[in-house]
Each structure stands twice: as C-alpha cells, then as structure tokens.
TORGU-669968 format. One record per residue (C-alpha): residue in one letter; x, y, z. Coordinates in steps of 0.1 Angstrom, whole numbers, plus 5000, padded with zeros to 4 digits. Layout:
<pts>
{pt "A"; {X; Y; Z}}
...
</pts>
This chain:
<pts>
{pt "X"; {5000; 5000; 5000}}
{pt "X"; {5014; 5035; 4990}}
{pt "X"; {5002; 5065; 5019}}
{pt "X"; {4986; 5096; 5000}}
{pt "X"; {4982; 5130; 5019}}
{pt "X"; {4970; 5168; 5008}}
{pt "X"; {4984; 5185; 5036}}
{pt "X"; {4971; 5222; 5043}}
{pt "X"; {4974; 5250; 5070}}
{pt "X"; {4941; 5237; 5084}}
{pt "X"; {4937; 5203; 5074}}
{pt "X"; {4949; 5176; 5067}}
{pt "X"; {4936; 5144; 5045}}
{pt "X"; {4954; 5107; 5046}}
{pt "X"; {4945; 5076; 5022}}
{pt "X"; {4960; 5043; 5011}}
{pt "X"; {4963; 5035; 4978}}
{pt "X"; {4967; 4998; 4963}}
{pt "X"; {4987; 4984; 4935}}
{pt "X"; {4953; 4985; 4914}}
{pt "X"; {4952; 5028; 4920}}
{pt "X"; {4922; 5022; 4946}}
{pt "X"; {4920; 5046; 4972}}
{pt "X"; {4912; 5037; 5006}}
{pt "X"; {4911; 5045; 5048}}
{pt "X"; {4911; 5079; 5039}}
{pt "X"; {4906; 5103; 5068}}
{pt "X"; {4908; 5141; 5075}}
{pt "X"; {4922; 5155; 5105}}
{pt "X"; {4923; 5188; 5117}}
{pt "X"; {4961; 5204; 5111}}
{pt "X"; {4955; 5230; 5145}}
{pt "X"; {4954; 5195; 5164}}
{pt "X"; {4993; 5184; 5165}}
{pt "X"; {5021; 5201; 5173}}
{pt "X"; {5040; 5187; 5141}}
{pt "X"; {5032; 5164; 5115}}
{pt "X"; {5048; 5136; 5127}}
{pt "X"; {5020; 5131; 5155}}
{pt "X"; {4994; 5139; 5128}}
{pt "X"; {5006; 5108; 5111}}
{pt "X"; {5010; 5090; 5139}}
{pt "X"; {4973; 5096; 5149}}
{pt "X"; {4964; 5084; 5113}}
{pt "X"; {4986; 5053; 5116}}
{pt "X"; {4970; 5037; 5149}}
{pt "X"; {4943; 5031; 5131}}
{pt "X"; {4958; 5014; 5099}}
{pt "X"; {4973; 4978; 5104}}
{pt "X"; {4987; 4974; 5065}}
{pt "X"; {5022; 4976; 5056}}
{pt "X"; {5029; 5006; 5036}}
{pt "X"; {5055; 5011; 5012}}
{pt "X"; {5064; 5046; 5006}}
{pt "X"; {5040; 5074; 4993}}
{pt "X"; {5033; 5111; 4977}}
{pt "X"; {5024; 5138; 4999}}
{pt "X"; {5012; 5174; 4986}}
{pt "X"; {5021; 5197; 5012}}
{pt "X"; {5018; 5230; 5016}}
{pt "X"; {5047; 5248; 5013}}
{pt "X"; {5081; 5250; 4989}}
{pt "X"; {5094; 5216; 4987}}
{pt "X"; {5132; 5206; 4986}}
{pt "X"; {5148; 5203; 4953}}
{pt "X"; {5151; 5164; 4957}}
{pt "X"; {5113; 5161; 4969}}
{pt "X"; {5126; 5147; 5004}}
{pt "X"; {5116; 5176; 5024}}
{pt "X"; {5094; 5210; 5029}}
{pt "X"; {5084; 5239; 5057}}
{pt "X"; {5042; 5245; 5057}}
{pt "X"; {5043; 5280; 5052}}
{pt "X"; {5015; 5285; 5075}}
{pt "X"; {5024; 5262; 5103}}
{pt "X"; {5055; 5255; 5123}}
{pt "X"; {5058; 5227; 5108}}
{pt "X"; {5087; 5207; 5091}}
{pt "X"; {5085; 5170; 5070}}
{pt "X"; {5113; 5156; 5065}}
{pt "X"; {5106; 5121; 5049}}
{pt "X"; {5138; 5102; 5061}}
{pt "X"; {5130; 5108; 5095}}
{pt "X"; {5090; 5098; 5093}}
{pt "X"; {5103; 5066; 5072}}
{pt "X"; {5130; 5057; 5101}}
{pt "X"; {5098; 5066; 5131}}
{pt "X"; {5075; 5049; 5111}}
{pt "X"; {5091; 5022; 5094}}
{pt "X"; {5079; 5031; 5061}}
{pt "X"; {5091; 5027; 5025}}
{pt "X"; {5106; 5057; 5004}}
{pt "X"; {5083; 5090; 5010}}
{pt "X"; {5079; 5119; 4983}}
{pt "X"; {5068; 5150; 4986}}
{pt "X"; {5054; 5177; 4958}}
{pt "X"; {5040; 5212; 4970}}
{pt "X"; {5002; 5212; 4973}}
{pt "X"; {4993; 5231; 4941}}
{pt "X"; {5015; 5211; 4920}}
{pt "X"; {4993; 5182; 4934}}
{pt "X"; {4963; 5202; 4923}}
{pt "X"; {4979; 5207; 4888}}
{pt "X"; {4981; 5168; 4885}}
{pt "X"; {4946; 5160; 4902}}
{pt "X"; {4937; 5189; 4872}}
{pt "X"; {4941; 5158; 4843}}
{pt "X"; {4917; 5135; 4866}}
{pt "X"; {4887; 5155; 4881}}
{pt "X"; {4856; 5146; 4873}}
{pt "X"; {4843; 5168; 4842}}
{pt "X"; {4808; 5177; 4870}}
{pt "X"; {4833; 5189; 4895}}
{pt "X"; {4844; 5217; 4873}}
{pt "X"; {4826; 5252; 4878}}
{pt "X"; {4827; 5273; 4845}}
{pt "X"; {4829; 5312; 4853}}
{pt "X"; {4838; 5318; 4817}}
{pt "X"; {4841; 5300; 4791}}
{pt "X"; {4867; 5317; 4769}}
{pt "X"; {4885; 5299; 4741}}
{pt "X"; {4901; 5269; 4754}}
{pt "X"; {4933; 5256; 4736}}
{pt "X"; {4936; 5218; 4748}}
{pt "X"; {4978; 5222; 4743}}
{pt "X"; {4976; 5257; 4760}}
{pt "X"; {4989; 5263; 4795}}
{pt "X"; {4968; 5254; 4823}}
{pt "X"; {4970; 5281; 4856}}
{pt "X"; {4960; 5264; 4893}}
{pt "X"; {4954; 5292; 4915}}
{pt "X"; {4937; 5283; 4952}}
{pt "X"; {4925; 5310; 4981}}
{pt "X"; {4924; 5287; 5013}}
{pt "X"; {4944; 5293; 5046}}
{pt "X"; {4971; 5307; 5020}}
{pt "X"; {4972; 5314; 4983}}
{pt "X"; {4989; 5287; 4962}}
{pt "X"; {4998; 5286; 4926}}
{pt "X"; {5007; 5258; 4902}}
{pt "X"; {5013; 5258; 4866}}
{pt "X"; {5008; 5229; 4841}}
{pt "X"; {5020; 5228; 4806}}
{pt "X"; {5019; 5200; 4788}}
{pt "X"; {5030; 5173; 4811}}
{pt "X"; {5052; 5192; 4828}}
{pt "X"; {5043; 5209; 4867}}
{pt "X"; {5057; 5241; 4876}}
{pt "X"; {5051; 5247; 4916}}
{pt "X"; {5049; 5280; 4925}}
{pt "X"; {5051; 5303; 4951}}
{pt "X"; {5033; 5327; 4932}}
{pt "X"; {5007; 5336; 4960}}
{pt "X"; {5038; 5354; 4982}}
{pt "X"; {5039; 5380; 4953}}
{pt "X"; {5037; 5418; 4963}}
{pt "X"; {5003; 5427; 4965}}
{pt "X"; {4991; 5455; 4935}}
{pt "X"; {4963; 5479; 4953}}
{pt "X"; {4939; 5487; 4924}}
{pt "X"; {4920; 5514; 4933}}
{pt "X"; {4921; 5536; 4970}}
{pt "X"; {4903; 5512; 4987}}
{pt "X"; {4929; 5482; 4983}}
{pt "X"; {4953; 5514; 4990}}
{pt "X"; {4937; 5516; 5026}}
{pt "X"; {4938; 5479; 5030}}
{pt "X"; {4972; 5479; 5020}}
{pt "X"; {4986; 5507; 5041}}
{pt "X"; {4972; 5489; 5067}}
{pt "X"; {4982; 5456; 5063}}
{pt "X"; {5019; 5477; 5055}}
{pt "X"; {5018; 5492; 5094}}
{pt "X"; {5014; 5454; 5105}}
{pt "X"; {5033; 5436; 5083}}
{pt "X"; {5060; 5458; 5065}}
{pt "X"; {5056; 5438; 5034}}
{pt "X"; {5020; 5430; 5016}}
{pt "X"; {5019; 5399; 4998}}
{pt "X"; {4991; 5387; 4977}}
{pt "X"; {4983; 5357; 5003}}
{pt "X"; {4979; 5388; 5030}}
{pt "X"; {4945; 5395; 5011}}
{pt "X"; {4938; 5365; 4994}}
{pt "X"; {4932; 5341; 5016}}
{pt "X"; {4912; 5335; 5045}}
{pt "X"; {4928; 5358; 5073}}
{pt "X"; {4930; 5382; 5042}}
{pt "X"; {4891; 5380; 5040}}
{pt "X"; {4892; 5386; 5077}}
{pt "X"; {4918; 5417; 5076}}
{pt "X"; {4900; 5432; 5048}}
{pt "X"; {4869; 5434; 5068}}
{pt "X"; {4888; 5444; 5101}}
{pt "X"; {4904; 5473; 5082}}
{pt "X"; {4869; 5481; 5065}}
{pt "X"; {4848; 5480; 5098}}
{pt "X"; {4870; 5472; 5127}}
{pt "X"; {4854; 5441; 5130}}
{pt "X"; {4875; 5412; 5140}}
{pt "X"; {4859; 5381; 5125}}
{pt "X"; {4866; 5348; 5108}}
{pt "X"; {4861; 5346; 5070}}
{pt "X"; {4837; 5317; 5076}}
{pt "X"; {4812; 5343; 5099}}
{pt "X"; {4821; 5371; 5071}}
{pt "X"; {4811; 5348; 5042}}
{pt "X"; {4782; 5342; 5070}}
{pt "X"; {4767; 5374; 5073}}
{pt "X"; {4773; 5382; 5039}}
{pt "X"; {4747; 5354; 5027}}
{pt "X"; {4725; 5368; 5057}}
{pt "X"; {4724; 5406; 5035}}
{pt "X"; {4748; 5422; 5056}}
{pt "X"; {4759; 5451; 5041}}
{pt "X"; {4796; 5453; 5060}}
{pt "X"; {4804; 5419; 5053}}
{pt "X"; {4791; 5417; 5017}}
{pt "X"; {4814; 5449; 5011}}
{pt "X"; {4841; 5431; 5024}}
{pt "X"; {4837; 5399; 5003}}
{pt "X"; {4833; 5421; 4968}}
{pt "X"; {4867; 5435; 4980}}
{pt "X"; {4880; 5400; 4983}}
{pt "X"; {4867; 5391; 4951}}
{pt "X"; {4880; 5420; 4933}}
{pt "X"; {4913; 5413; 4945}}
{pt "X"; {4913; 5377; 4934}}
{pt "X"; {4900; 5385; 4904}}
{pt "X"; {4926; 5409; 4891}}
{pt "X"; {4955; 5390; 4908}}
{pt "X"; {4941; 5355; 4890}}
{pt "X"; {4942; 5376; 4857}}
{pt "X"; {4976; 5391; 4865}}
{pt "X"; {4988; 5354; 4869}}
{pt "X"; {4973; 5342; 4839}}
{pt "X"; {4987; 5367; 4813}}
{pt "X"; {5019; 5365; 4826}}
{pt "X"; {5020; 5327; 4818}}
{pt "X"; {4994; 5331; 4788}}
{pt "X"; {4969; 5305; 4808}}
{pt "X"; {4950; 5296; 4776}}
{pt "X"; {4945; 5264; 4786}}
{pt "X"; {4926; 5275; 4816}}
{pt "X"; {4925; 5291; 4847}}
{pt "X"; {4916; 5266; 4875}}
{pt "X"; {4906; 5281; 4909}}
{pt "X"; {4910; 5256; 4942}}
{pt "X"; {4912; 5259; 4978}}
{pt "X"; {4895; 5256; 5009}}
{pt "X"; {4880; 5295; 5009}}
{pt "X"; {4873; 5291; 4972}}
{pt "X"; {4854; 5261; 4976}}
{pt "X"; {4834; 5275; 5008}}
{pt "X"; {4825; 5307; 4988}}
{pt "X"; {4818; 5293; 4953}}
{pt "X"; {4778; 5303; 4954}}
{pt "X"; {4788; 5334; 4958}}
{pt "X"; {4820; 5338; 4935}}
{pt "X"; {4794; 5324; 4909}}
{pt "X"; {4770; 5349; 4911}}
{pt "X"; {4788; 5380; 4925}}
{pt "X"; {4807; 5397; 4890}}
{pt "X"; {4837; 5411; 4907}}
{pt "X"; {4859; 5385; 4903}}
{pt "X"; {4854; 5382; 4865}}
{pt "X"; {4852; 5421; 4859}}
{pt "X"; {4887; 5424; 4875}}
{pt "X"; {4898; 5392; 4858}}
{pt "X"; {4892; 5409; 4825}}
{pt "X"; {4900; 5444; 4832}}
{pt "X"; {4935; 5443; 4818}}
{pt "X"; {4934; 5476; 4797}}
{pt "X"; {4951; 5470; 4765}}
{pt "X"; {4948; 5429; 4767}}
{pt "X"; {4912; 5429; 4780}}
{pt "X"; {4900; 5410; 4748}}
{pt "X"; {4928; 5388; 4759}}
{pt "X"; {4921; 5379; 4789}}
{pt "X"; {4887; 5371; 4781}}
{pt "X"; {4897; 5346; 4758}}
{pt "X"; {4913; 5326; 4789}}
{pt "X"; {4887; 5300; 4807}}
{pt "X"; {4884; 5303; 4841}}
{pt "X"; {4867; 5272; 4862}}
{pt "X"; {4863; 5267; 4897}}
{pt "X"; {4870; 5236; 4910}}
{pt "X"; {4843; 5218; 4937}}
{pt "X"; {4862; 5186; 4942}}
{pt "X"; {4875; 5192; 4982}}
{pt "X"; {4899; 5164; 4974}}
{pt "X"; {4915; 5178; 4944}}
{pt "X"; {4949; 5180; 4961}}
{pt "X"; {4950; 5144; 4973}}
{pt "X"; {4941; 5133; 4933}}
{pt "X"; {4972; 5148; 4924}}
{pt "X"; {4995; 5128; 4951}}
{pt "X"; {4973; 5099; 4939}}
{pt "X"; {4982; 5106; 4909}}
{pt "X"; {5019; 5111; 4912}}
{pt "X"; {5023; 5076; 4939}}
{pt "X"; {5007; 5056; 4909}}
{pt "X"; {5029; 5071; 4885}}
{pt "X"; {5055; 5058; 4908}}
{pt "X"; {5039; 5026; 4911}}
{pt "X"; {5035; 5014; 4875}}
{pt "X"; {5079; 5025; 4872}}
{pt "X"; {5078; 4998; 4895}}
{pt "X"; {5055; 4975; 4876}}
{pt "X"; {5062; 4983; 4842}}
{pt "X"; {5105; 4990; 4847}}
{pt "X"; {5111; 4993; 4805}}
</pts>
C-alpha cells in the first residue's frame, strides 16, 4: 500500500492507495490538532494495520529540490521524509508542493466537478494556471506534462483602486511587506473586513453574514473578490493560461455560490486595459472537488507505482 496525503494550514487528509490505483482508509484530520506532522501521522497510523510502502504527499509549502523535504508556510511545521520513514518504518516517501498536486489532480477531476465562470476559448495544448485561496494562496502551473510549483501567492500585492490602497497601508503598518496571500486568503478576508469595519471576525462568519444581507460583510467579500479577480488575471497573462485558469482551495470552495454569482471577480479578471480581449479569451473554472489535492499525490504515487511494475 502506497500512503497519500494533501496536507494544508488547516487540514489535513490521509489515504492508502493499492497496486490497482484504489483509494482507501482515507481520513481528515484537523492540522491545528498536532504540534507537528509527525503526530498527525502518527494519529492516522494507529488506526491502519497494513504495511505501507512509501507514498506522495502534497504539502503545503516550497518543497526541497530532491522532493525529500518541505516547511508549511502557514504552520510550524517541518516534513522531513527520512525521519518519518525511520519513526514509522515506512518505504521511500515523496513530497510535491500542494498546488503542484492540484495541477496533477487537474488531468483526473471529474468533468461535474468543474465550475465554469467563463468559458473563453480553450486551447487543449495551452497552459493550464491552478490558483487556490484557502488558509494561503497557492499557485501551480501545468503545461503539457510538465508541473511548475509555484510560490506565486507570496507576490507583492498591486492595490487597484484607494480602497485596496487603505487595505494595504494597513496591512503595510502590521506587516511591512504586503503579499498577495495577505489578502487573498482566509485571514486576508478577515483583515479586509477588520480594516473596513474594525470588526475582528473569521472569514467563515464574514462569508456568514454576507449570505444573511449584511451590508459590511458583503462589502468586504466584493473587496475580496476584486482582489482575486485581478491577481488570478495578473497570473494568467503572465503565463498566457490559455489552457485555463483553475481556481482551488479551501475559501474558494466554501464561497463558490457566491463567487458564481457575484461579478467582481470576473470584471477584475478581465480588466487588463490593452489585453482585455485577451484575457477574456482565457477560461476560468472553479473547481468543487475538496479532494482535488489528494488526486494529484494519487496521481503522482501511481505514477511511481506502474515505474515499479512496468520497469522498460
């Protein structure tokens, strides 16, 4: 059995995967639980009485050049995969950054799990953009067969109008660098609306109240959305996404009703001045599969596995 993982700033999902590609004892766990991710797995492993040889985890956070280890951006967290295989008595351990697993899970979602915001002009051999709001903001890029993680998210953020300039001068004070991720993401939701109202709340009560009609909150979710719109278009015409633009993450997911009816995000996509007919031309889908991430380590432990089976 090969051990599968998407592991995120707030959760955390385990499988087991069979020589056939089946997926099994999968189980989510709550990052915020364990003090590192070596008790997480531990936790997970009481419970599973199989051998296990070896495994892809997505994690997320920039991963070591050789795969063999990472730091969660968002947690104080380090994996190191010779040290969980010696603890654990496990087989070789890999380890690609989250997005990149999204980018792989990409090629195998199902067709009903894909959200069309726009339907462009979609060139099959074009390059495909994965961007993903959640605790952070992760970006992948797929062209052709090749995945290009990213740590796009921890770009400078662009204010685009003196709104975002207040959000941004505020974030500044706290901060003293503004990243994208500082905005898009969930605490950005929530520090938008704290600089907007002085409100301190989660983005889960924001995106709340917002579906209630409150004013406040649905003010600060259009400013979310604006944001995310013009950053995802940023991203894509710098890598010419005409493939597709693929949105993923945890907030993503939890606000796609409203990203779906709410035009913010796709005006801002589009308004690129010169290239607006450009970007327009780019699809953009939101993805609804929560387990997109842990397709794409599927994906890449049975790549592994038919090397194994198939050694030409």
């Amino acid at each position: 059995m090969k051990l599968v993982g998407d592991i995120g700033g707030t959760k955390a999902l385990l499988a087991l995967v069979d020589r056939a590609g089946n997926i099994g004892a999968r189980r989510r766990l709550a990052s915020a639980d364990f003090a590192s991710f070596g008790d997480l797995l531990g936790a997970y492993l009481e419970q599973i009485d199989t051998a296990i040889d070896g495994g892809c985890l997505a994690v997320a956070g920039p991963v070591a050049e050789d795969g063999r280890s990472a730091q969660i951006t968002n947690l104080p967290w380090s994996i190191d995969c010779a040290a969980l295989e010696a603890r654990f008595g496990l087989g070789q351990l890999a380890l690609i950054n989250d997005f990149a697993g999204v980018a792989l899970g990409v090629a195998a979602v199902a067709p009903e799990q894909l959200i069309s915001l726009q339907a462009g002009e979609h060139s099959p051999a074009g390059v495909k953009l994965v961007i993903g709001a959640g605790t952070g903001l992760g970006m992948a890029i797929l062209s052709g067969k090749d995945i290009l993680p990213s740590e796009g998210g921890h770009v400078g953020f662009a204010p685009q109008d003196e709104v975002q300039a207040r959000i941004a001068a505020a974030l500044l004070r706290e901060h003293g660098r503004v990243t994208a991720e500082r905005v898009i993401s969930g605490p950005g939701l929530a520090a938008i609306h704290r600089v907007l109202t002085g409100e301190n709340l989660d983005a889960a009560l924001i995106a709340a109240r917002a579906r209630a009609g409150d004013a406040a909150a649905r003010a600060s979710l259009g400013q979310f959305f604006t944001a995310y719109g013009a950053f995802a278009g940023d991203m894509a015409l710098a890598v010419l996404a005409r493939g597709g633009v693929y949105l993923a993450g945890g907030v993503t997911q939890a606000l796609l009703p409203a990203l779906r009816e709410d035009g913010r995000f796709l005006a801002a996509f589009n308004a690129k001045a010169e290239h607006a007919d450009l970007a327009r031309a780019i699809p953009v889908h939101a993805i609804a599969d929560p387990d997109i991430g842990l397709l794409g380590a599927l994906a890449q432990a049975t790549a592994a596995l038919t090397k194994v089976n198939n050694p030409s």
